[in-house]
SENU-46560 format. One line per field, with one value per residue (C-alpha): x, y, z. Coordinates in Angstrom, 1 decimal. Layout:
// SENU-46560
x [X | ...]
y [Y | ...]
z [Z | ...]
***
This chain:
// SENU-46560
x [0.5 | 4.3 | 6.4 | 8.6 | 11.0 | 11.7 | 14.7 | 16.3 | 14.3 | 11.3 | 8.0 | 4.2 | 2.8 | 2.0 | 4.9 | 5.2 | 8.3 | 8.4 | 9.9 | 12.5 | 13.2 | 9.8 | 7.9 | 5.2 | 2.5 | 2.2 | -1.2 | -1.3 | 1.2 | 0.7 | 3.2 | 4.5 | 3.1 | 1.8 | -0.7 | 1.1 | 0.2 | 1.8 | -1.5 | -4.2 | -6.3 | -4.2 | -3.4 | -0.3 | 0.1 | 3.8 | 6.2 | 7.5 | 11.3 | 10.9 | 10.2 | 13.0 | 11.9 | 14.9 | 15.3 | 18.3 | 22.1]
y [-9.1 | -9.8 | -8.5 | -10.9 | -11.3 | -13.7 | -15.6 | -15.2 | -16.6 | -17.3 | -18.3 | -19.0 | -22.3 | -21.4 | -21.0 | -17.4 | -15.4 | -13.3 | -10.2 | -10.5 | -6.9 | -6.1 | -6.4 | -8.8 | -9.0 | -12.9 | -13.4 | -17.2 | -19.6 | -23.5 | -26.5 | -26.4 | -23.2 | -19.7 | -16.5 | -13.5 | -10.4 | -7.2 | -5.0 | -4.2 | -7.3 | -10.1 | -13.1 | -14.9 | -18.5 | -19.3 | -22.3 | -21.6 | -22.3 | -19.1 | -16.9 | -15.4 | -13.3 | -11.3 | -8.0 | -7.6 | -6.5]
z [20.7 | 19.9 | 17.2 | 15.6 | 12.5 | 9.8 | 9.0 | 5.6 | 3.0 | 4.8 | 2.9 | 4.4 | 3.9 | 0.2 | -0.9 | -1.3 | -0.4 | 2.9 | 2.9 | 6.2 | 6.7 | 7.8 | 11.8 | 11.4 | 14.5 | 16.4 | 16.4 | 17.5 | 17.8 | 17.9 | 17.5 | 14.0 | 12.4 | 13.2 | 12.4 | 11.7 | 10.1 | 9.0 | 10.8 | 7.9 | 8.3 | 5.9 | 8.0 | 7.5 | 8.2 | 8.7 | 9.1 | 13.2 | 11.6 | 10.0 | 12.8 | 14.9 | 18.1 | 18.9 | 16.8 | 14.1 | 15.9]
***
């Protein structure tokens, strides 16, 4: 499992805001949008424009 972060003002495919200073887990990835999850069992399913996969400077 990789950890990844969000871009600024990232939402999931619902519309709901993201919080970007947090380490979400990659579950799955596929073409145009991924799983992710923060670890307690809530999956995420995200826009891949949103995700960034280098940690913050």
């Amino acid at each position: 499992m990789e950890k990844v972060y969000l871009k600024h003002g990232a939402e999931d495919i619902q519309g709901n805001r993201l919080n970007n200073r947090l380490e979400y887990i990659l579950i799955s990835m596929g073409v145009t949008h991924s799983v992710i999850t923060l670890g307690y069992g809530k999956n995420i399913y995200i826009n891949n424009k949103h995700i960034k996969f280098k940690p913050r400077a």
